[in-house]
C-alpha positions in Angstrom: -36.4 11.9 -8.3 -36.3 8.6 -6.0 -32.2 8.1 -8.6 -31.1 11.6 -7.3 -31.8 11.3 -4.1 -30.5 7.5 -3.5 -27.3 9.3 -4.8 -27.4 11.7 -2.7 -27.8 9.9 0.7 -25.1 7.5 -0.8 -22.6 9.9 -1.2 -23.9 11.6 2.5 -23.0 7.9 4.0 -19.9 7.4 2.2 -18.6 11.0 3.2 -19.9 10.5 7.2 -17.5 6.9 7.2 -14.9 8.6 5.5 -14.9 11.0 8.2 -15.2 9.0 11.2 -12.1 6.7 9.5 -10.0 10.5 9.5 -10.7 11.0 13.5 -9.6 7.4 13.9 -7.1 7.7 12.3 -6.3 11.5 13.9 -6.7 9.9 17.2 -4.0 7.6 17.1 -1.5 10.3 16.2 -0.6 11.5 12.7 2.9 11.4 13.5 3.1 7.8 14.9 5.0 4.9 13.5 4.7 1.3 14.9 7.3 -1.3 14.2 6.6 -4.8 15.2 8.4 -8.2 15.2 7.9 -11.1 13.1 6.6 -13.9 14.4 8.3 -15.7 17.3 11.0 -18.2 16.4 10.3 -17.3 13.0 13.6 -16.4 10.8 14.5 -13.5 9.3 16.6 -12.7 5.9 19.9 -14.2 6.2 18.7 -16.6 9.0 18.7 -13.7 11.4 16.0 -14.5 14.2 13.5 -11.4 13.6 12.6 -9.9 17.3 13.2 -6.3 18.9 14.5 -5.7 22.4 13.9 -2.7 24.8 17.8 -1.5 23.5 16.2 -1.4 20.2 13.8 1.7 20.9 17.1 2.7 23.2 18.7 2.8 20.0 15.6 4.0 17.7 15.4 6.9 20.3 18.9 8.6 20.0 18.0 8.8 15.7 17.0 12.5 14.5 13.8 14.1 14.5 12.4 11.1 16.8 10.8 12.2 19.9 10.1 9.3 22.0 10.6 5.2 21.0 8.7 3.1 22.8 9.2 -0.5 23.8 5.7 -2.1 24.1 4.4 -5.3 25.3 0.5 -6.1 26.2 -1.6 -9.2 26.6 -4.4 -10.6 28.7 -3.9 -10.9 32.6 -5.4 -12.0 35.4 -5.8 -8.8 37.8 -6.6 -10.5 41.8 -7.5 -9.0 44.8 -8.6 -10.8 47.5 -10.6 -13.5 46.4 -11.6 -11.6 43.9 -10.5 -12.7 40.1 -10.7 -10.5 36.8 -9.2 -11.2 33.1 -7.9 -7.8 31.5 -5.6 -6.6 29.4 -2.2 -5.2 30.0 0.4 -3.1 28.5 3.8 -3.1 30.1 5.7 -0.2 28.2 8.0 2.7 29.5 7.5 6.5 30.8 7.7 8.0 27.5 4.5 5.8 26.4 2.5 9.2 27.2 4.8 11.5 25.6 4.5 9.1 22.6 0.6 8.7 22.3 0.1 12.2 23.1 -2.1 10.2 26.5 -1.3 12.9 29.5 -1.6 11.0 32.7 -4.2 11.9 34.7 -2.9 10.0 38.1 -0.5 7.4 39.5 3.3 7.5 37.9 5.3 5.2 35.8 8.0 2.9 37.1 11.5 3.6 36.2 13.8 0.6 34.7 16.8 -0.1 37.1 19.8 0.2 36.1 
């Protein structure tokens, strides 16, 4: 009795993580491919020098069946106001981030690239 039902909270665990991995996963967007550099001043095949620019997702945006390409760049920060210091983090990234991410803004507006 105490074999069947070790097995059967087992297999209520595993099931529960499997589940919270699928709306992690869900969350993220079922639809959504990241691409990503190499490393910095690292070469590529061919001696190419492997890093994206913002024409790239120009570029990656005009293929078929893509909705929205993305340029994306985020790391910590130091937000100030006043005297007033905090470390964050920070994504700079383009108007169709939200369109992208499926993230509908709630206030505020993107800036627009000049030209």
């Amino acid at each position: 009795m105490i074999g069947v039902a070790s097995v059967i909270a087992m297999l209520a665990i595993g099931d529960g993580a499997k589940q919270i991995v699928l709306d992690r996963i869900s969350a993220m967007g079922t639809n959504l491919l990241l691409i990503r550099p190499g490393q910095p001043n690292r070469r590529g095949v061919g001696g190419t020098v492997a890093s994206l620019v913002p024409e790239d997702a120009d570029m990656i945006a005009e293929l078929p069946n893509v909705l929205a390409a993305v340029p994306e760049l985020g790391g910590s920060v130091t937000a100030r106001f006043g005297s007033s210091d905090y470390q964050t983090q920070a994504t700079g990234t383009s108007a169709t981030f939200p369109v992208a991410r499926n993230w509908p803004v709630s206030r505020g507006i993107f800036f627009r690239r000049r030209t």
